[in-house]
C-alpha positions in Angstrom: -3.2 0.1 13.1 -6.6 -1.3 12.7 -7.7 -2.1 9.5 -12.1 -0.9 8.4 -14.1 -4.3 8.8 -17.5 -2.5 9.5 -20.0 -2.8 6.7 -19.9 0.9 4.9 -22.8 3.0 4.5 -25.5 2.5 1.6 -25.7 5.0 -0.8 -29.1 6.3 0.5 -27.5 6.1 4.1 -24.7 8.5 2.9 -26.7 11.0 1.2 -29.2 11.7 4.9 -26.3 12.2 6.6 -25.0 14.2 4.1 -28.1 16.4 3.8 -29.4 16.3 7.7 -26.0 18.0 8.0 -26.1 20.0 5.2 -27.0 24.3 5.8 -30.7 24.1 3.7 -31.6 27.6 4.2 -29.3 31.2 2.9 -28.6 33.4 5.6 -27.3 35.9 3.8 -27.1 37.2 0.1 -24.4 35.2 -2.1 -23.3 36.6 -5.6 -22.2 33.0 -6.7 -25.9 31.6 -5.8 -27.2 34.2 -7.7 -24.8 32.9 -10.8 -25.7 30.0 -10.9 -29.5 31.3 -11.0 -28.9 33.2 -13.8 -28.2 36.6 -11.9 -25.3 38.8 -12.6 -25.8 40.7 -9.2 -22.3 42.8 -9.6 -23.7 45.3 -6.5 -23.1 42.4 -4.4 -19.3 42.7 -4.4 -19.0 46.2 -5.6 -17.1 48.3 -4.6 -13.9 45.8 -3.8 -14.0 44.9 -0.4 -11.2 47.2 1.3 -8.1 46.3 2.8 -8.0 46.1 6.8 -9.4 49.7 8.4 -5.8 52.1 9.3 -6.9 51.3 13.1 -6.4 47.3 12.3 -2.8 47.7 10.1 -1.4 49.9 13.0 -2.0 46.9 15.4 -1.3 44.7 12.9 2.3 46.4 12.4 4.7 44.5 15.0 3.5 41.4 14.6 3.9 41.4 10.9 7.5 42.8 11.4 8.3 39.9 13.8 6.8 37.5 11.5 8.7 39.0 8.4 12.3 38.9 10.3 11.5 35.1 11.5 10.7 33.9 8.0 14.0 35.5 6.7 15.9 33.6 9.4 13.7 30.4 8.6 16.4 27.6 7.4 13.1 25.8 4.9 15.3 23.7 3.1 16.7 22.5 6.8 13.3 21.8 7.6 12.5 20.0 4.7 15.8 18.0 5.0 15.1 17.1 8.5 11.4 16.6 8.1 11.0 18.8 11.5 10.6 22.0 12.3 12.8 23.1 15.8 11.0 23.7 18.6 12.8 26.8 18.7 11.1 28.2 15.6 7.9 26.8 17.4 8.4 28.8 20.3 9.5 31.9 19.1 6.3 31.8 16.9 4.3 31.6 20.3 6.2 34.6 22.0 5.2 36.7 18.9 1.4 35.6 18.9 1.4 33.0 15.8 -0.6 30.6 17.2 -3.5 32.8 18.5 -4.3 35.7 15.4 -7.8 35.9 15.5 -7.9 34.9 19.2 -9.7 38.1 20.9 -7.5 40.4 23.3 -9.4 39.7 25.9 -8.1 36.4 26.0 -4.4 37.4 25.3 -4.4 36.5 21.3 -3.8 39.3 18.8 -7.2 39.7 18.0 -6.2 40.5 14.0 -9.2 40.1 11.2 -9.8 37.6 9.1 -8.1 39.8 6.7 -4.8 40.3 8.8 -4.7 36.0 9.5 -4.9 35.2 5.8 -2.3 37.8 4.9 0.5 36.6 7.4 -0.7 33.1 6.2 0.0 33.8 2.6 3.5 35.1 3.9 4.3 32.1 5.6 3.7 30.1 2.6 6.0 32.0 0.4 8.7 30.5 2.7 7.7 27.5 3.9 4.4 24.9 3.4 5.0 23.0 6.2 5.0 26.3 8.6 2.1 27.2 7.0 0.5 23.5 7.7 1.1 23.7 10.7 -0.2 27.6 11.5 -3.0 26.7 9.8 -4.6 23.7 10.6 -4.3 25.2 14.3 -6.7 28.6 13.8 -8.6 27.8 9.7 -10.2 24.0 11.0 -8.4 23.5 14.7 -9.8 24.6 17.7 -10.3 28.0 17.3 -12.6 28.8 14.5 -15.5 26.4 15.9 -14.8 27.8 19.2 -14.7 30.9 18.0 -18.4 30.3 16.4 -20.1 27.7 18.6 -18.0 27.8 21.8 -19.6 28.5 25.4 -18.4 31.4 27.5 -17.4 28.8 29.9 -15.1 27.0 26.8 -13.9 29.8 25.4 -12.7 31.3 28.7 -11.0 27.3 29.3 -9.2 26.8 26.1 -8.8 30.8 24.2 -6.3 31.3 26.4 -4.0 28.3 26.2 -4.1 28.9 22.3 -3.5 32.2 22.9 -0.1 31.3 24.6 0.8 28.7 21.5 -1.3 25.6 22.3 -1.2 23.7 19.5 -5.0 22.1 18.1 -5.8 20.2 15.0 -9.0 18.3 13.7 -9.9 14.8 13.4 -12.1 13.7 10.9 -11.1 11.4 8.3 -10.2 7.9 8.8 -9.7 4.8 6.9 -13.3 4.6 5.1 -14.7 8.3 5.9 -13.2 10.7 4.2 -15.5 12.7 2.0 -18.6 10.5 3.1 -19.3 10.8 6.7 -21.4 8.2 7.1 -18.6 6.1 7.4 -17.2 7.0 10.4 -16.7 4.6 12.9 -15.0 6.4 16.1 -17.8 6.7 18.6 -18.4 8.2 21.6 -20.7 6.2 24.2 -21.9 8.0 27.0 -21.4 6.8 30.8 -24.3 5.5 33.0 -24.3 9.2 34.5 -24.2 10.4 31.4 -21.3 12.7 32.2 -18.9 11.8 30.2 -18.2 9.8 27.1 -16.1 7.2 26.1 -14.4 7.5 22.9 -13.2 4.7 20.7 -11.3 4.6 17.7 -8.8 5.7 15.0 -8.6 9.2 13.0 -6.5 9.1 10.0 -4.5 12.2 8.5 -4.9 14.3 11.2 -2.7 17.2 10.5 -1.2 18.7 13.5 -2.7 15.4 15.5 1.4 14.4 16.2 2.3 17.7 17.9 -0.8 19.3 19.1 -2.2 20.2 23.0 -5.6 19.7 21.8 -8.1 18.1 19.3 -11.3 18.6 17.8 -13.3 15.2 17.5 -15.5 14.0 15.6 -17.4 10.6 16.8 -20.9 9.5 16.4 -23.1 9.1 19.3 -26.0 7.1 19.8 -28.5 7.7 17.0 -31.8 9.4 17.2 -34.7 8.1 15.2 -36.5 11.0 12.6 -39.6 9.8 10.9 -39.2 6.6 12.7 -36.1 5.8 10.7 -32.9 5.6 12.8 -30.2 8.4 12.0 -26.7 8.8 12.8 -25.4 11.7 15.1 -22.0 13.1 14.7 -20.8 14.8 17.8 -18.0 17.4 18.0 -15.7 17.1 21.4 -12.6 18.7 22.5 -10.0 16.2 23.5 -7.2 17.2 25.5 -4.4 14.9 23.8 -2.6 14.6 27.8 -6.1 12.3 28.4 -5.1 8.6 28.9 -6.4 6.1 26.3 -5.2 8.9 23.6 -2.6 7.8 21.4 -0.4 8.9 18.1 0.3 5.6 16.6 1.9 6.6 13.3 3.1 10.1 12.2 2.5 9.6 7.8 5.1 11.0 5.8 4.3 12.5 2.0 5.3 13.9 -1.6 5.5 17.1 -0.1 5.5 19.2 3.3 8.1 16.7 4.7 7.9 18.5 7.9 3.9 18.5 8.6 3.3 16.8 11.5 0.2 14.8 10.1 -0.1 11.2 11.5 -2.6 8.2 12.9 -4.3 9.0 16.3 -5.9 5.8 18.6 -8.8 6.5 21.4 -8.7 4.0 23.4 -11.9 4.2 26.4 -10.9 7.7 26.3 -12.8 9.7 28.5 -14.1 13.1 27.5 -16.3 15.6 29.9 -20.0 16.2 28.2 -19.1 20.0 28.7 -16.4 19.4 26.4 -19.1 19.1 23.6 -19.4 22.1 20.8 -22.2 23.1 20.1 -24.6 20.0 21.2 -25.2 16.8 20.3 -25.7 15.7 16.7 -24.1 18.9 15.4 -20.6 17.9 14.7 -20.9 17.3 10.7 -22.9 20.7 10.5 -20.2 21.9 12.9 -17.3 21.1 10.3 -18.8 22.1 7.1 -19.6 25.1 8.9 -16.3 25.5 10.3 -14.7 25.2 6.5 -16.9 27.2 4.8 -14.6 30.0 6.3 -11.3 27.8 7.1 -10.9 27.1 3.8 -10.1 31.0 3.1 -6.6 30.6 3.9 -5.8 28.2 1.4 -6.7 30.7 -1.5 -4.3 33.6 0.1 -1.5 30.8 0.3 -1.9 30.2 -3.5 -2.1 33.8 -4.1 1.3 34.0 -1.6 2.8 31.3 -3.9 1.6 32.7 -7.3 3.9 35.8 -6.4 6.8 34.1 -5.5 6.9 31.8 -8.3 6.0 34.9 -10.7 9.1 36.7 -9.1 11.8 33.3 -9.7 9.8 33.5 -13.7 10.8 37.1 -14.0 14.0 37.0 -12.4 15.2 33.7 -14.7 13.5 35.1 -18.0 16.0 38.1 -17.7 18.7 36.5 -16.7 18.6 33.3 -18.4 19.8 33.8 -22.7 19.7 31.4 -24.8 20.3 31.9 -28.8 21.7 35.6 -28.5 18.1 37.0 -25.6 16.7 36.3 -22.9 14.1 33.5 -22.9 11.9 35.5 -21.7 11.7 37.5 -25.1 11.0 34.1 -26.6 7.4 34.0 -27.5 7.1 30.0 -25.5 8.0 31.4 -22.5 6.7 35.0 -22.7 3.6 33.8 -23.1 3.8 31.5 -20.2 4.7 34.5 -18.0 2.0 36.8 -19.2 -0.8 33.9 -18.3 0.8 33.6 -15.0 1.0 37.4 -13.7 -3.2 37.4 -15.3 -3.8 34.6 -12.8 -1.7 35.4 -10.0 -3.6 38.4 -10.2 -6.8 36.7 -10.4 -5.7 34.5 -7.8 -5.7 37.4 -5.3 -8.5 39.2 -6.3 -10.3 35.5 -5.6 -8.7 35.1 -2.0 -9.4 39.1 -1.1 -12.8 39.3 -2.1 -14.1 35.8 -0.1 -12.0 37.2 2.7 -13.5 40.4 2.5 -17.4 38.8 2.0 -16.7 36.6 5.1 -15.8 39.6 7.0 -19.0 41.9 6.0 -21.0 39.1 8.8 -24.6 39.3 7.0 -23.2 37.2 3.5 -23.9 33.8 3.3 -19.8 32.6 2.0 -20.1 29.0 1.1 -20.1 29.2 -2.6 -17.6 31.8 -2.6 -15.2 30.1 -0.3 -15.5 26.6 -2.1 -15.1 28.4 -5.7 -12.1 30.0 -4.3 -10.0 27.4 -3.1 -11.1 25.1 -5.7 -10.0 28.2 -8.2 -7.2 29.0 -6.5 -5.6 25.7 -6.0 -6.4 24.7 -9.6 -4.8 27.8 -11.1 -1.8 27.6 -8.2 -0.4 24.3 -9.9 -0.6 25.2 -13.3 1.6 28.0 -12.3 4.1 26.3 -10.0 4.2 24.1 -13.0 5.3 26.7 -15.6 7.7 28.1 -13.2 9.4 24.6 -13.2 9.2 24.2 -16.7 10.8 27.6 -17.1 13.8 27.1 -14.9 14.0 23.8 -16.9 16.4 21.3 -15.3 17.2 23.7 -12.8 13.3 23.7 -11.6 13.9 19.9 -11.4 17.1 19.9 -9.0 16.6 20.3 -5.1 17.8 23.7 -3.8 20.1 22.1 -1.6 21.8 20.3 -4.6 22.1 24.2 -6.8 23.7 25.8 -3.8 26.0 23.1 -3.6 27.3 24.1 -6.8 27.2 27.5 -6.7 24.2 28.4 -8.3 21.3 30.5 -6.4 18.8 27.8 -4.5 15.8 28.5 -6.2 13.6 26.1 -4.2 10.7 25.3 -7.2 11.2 21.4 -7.0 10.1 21.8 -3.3 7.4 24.3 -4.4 5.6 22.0 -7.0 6.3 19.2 -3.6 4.3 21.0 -1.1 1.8 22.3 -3.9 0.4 19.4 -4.7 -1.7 18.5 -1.7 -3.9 22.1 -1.7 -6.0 20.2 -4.5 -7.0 17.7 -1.8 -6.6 19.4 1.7 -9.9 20.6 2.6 -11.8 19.4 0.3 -10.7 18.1 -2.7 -11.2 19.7 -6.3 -14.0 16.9 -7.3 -15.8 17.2 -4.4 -15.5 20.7 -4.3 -17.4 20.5 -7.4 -20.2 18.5 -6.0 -20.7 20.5 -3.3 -20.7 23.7 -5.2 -23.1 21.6 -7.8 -25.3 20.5 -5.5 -25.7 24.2 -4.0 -26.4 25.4 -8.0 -29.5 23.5 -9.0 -30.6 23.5 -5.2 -33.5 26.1 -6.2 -34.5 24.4 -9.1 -34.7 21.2 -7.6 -37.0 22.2 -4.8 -39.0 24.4 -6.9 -39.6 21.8 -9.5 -37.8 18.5 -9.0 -41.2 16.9 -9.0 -42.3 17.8 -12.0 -39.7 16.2 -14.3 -39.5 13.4 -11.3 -40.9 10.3 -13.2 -41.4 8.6 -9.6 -44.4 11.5 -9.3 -47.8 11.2 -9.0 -49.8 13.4 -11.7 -51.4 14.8 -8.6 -48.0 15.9 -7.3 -46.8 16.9 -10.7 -49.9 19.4 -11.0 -49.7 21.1 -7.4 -45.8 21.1 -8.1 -46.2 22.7 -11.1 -48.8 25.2 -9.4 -47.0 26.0 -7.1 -43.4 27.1 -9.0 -45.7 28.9 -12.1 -45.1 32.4 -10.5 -41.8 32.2 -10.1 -41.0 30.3 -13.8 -43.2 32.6 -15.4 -41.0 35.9 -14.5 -37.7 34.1 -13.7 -36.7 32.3 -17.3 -38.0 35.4 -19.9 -35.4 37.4 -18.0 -33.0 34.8 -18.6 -33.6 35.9 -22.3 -34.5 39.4 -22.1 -32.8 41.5 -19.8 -30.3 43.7 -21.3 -26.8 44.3 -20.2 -25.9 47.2 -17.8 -23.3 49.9 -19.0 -20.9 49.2 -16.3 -19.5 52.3 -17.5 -16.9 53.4 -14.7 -15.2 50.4 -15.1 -13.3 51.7 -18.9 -11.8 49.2 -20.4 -13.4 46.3 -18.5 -17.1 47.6 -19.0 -17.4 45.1 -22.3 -16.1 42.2 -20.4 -18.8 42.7 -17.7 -21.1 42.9 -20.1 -20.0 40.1 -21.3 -20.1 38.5 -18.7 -24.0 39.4 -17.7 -25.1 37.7 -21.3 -22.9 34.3 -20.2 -24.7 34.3 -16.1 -27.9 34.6 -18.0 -27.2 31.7 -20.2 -25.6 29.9 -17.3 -28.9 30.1 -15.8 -30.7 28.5 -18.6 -28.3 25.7 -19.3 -28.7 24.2 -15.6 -32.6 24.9 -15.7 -32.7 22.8 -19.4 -30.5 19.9 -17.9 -32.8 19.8 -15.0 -35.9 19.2 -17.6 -33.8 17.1 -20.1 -32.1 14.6 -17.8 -34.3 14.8 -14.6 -33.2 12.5 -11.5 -30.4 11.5 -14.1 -28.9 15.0 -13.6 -27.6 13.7 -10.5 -25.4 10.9 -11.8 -23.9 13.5 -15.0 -21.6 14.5 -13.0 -19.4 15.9 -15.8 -22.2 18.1 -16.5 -23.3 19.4 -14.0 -19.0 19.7 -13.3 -19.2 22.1 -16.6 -21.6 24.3 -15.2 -19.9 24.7 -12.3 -16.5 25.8 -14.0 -18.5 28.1 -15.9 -19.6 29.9 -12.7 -16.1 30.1 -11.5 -14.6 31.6 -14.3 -17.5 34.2 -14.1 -17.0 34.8 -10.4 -13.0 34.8 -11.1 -13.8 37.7 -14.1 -15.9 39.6 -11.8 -13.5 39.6 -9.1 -11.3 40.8 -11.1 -12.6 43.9 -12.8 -14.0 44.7 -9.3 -10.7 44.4 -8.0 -9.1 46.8 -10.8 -11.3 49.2 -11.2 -11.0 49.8 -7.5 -7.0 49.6 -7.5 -7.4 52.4 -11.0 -9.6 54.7 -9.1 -6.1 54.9 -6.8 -3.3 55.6 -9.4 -2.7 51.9 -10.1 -3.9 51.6 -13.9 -1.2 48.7 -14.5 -4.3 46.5 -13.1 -6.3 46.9 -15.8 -4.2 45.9 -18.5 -4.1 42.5 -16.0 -7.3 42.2 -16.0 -8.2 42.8 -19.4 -5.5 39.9 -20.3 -7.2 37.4 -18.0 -10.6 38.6 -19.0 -10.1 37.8 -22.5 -8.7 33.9 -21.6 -11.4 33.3 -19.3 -14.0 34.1 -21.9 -12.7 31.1 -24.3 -13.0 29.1 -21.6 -16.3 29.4 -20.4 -17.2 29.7 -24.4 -15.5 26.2 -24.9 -17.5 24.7 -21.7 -20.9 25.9 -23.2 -20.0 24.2 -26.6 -19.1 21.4 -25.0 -21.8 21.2 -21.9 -23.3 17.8 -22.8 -20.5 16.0 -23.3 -20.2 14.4 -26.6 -17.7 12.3 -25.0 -18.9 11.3 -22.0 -20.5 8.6 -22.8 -17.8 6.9 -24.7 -15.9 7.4 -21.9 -18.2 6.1 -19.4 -18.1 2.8 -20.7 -14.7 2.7 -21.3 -13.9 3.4 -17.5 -15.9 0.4 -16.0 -14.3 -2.2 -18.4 -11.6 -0.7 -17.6 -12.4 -1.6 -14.0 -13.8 -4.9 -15.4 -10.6 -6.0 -16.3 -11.3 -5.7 -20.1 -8.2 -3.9 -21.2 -5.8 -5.8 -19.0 -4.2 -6.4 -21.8 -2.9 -2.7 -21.9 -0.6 -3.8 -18.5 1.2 -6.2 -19.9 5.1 -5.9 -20.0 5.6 -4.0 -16.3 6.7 -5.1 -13.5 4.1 -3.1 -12.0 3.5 -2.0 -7.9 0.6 -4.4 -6.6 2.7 -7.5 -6.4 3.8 -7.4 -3.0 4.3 -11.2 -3.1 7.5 -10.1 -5.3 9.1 -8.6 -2.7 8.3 -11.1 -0.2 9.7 -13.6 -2.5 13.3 -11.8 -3.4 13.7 -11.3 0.6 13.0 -15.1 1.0 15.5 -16.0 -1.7 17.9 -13.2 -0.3 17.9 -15.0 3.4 18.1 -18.2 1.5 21.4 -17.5 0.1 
């Protein structure tokens, strides 16, 4: 495999591509925009989104009985053994209609809701993660969602119904030094003298599904174009049939966790793709994938909510079986608190994932906040839980279920749980940049309105007609930051003083990133820990308002063991967001700033004395040398 020896992007380089790519204008309402701005717009998601119409769970029926008898058959742990999963499995997920959910009728999928994919994805991930990998990474960010959304007729009728049928896709984006910054990418695509087709060259890294998928969706840049007589990069989506020569899996990875996903290294080589294989057009890819995400990433929320239940059930089930000093452990106050905080969060969890869903689904809401808060949220929340559940089952959450059925006892499979876990923190998006992106979004009004002002690269002319110009808005927008009173929010009982509650904190939320704006200015940018802060303030408030929403609808139909959930994570959610506020400057970040870069300096080297230590590969080298010696 070829190693990067291009010269990487300039900071200033990254941040155009990052922002030509970037969706500037809201095409629909958003209530975690409206957070961030200091607005506690509660009408925007309520009532609760409801479940799929009767019409949609009748057709749903069969297939979720198929998919319900499979995963009961499912051998996980074999899989996870073997690192594989049979091609049997594979192909009895086809004949039921796995691989094309959302695919429309008309060109043989199920044509299921969003709703109805993220449900049978959150079962699959109860039994296995690298099923649900593989299911996944097909129809959230393979072939099917940008098809579905930027497809021609002429595509959609070429490739829906080979999906349909269980063609396997995936996407390739990263490689070696683009991963989160795009403006690294170095697979291009050059077009021919006819301009017909385009030659692709280069390496994708991580592609997930990329070692046992029919088709791809590539990204590669394409000549640039010159804006403002500056040259630009273009990123170019393509479909690549992975039968074309020149195309080439070179390495399949292997990882912690999801020992089956078939994730590896692909090679284009001259490959030559048809121009009408392009989505979309040219220079659209990157908008293309965020795009794409903003709604693929929905699944992953549902899968934590899927495994939020099932390690909720192994908690419940051990706590009452499990006695130590004369009771159950689960009357002992270390672990019954552990499980109380864990059924709050799991219900949180799926209020989260069923509310984006539900958003997504309405057509006219503008879901990119929402769907990064929720799988940053989600996944966050997911571990801690997986974690407890291991920590509950003690040793037993340590050992592998193959080695407790060996012995008798029931095979519990947490260790390979907390294995296939871990990566939802980084798939998609990882937790820090999910943070920048959903920063960036939060002060986005402020800083066109008034980044100029504070600005001290500004002329005083600029500052004025800046100033000018956002007056009107300022002058109404931050008294009501101060002033408004609290709605009654009296239908929803018990929850009606969280809500409250919670209006008071968006309205202070509001202030706080308007105040850093003025107080740090272009250095705003750079604190990132601050601007990180407001950001988990605005998901706990979305995760509270989800969840009232969510019980007070679930009340109004008999079920009033909701509220007593949501009153439980209402209450711990409000000590957080207090404790961010107290602590929104950081009194430490500075201290720790400095620390970290001598730290990179090389200042505390001293603190890495006495190992043995994993970057000495000449060790190694050495002890086989000495080894063929003898």
């Amino acid at each position: 495999m070829s190693q990067s020896k291009s010269a990487l992007a300039s900071e200033s380089e990254a941040r155009d591509v990052a922002e030509a790519a970037r969706e500037s204008d809201w095409s629909g309402p958003s209530f975690v925009r409206e957070l961030y701005l200091g607005r506690f717009r509660l009408d925007l998601i309520h009532p609760h989104p409801e479940k799929s119409d009767p019409a949609e769970q009748e057709r749903a029926r069969e297939f979720f009985a198929k998919l319900r008898d499979f995963l009961e058959r499912m051998d996980s742990d074999m899989v996870d053994r073997t690192g594989h999963i049979p091609e049997a499995y594979i192909q009895e997920l086809r004949e039921m209609g796995a691989f094309g959910i959302k695919v429309p009728t008309e060109y043989g999928g199920l044509g299921l809701s969003y709703q109805s994919y993220t449900k049978a994805i959150e079962m699959v991930t109860t039994k296995d993660g690298s099923l649900t990998a593989l299911l996944s990474a097909s129809q959230s960010i393979g072939l099917p969602q940008p098809l579905a959304l930027f497809g021609t007729d002429e595509q959609k009728q070429r490739f829906f119904p080979r999906i349909a049928a269980g063609a396997i896709t995936a996407f390739a984006l990263t490689e070696v030094d683009a991963g989160s910054d795009p403006a690294n990418l170095a697979t291009t695509a050059t077009p021919t003298e006819d301009g017909a087709h385009f030659l692709l060259n280069g390496e994708k890294l991580w592609c997930t599904n990329g070692t046992r998928a029919d088709l791809l969706v590539v990204m590669a840049r394409t000549p640039d174009v010159v804006v403002k007589g500056k040259p630009r990069k273009q990123i170019t989506a393509f479909i690549v049939e992975m039968s074309t020569p020149g195309v080439e899996v070179v390495h399949r990875s292997r990882f912690m966790g999801l020992k089956a996903i078939e994730n590896g290294v692909i090679r284009f080589t001259d490959v030559k793709v048809p121009r009408e294989n392009i989505l979309w057009g040219e220079g659209k890819g990157l908008k293309l994938a965020l795009t794409t995400l903003n709604t693929g990433r929905l699944t992953l929320p549902a899968s934590c909510a899927g495994v939020g239940k099932a390690m909720l059930q192994i908690a419940r089930s051990w706590g009452n079986e499990r006695v130590q000093w004369g009771v159950p452990i689960g009357k002992h106050e270390a672990v019954a608190q552990k499980i109380a905080r864990m059924a709050a969060d799991t219900f949180a969890m799926e209020s989260i994932a069923q509310l984006a869903v539900g958003l997504a689904q309405k057509g006219d809401y503008d879901i990119r906040l929402e769907a990064a808060t929720a799988k940053m949220w989600n996944t966050e929340t997911g571990w801690r839980i997986v974690d407890d559940t291991l920590q509950i089952r003690g040793g037993r959450g340590y050992e592998t279920a193959d080695s407790l059925r060996a012995r008798g006892e029931h095979p519990y499979p947490v260790e390979r749980g907390m294995r296939d876990f871990r990566i939802n923190l980084i798939f998609e998006g990882a937790s820090e940049i999910m943070r920048l992106f959903i920063a960036r979004e939060a002060v986005d009004h402020h800083f066109k309105m008034s980044f100029d002002i504070v600005s001290p690269e500004t002329s005083l002319g600029t500052k004025v007609k800046t100033a000018l110009k956002a007056a009107p808005f300022y002058a109404t927008w931050y008294p009501g930051r101060w002033l408004r009173k609290p709605a009654t929010y009296s239908e929803f009982g018990r929850l009606a003083k969280h809500l409250r509650w919670a209006e008071r904190r968006t309205r202070k939320l509001g202030r706080a990133l308007f105040h850093a704006m003025v107080r740090l200015g272009p250095k705003l940018e750079r604190r990132q820990m601050v601007l990180f802060r407001g950001v988990d303030i605005g998901s706990e408030l979305f995760a509270m308002s989800a969840v009232c929403v969510r019980a007070q609808m679930m009340a109004s139909k008999g079920n009033r063991e909701a509220m007593e959930l949501a009153d439980l994570f209402c209450r711990m959610a409000r000590r957080r967001i207090d404790q961010h506020f107290t602590n929104f400057y950081g009194p430490d970040d500075s201290a720790m700033r400095k620390v970290s870069q001598r730290v990179l300096d090389g200042k505390h080297e001293w603190l890495e004395e006495g190992i043995v230590g994993f970057l000495d590969e000449s060790r190694v080298e050495r002890y086989d040398e000495a080894t063929n010696a003898v």
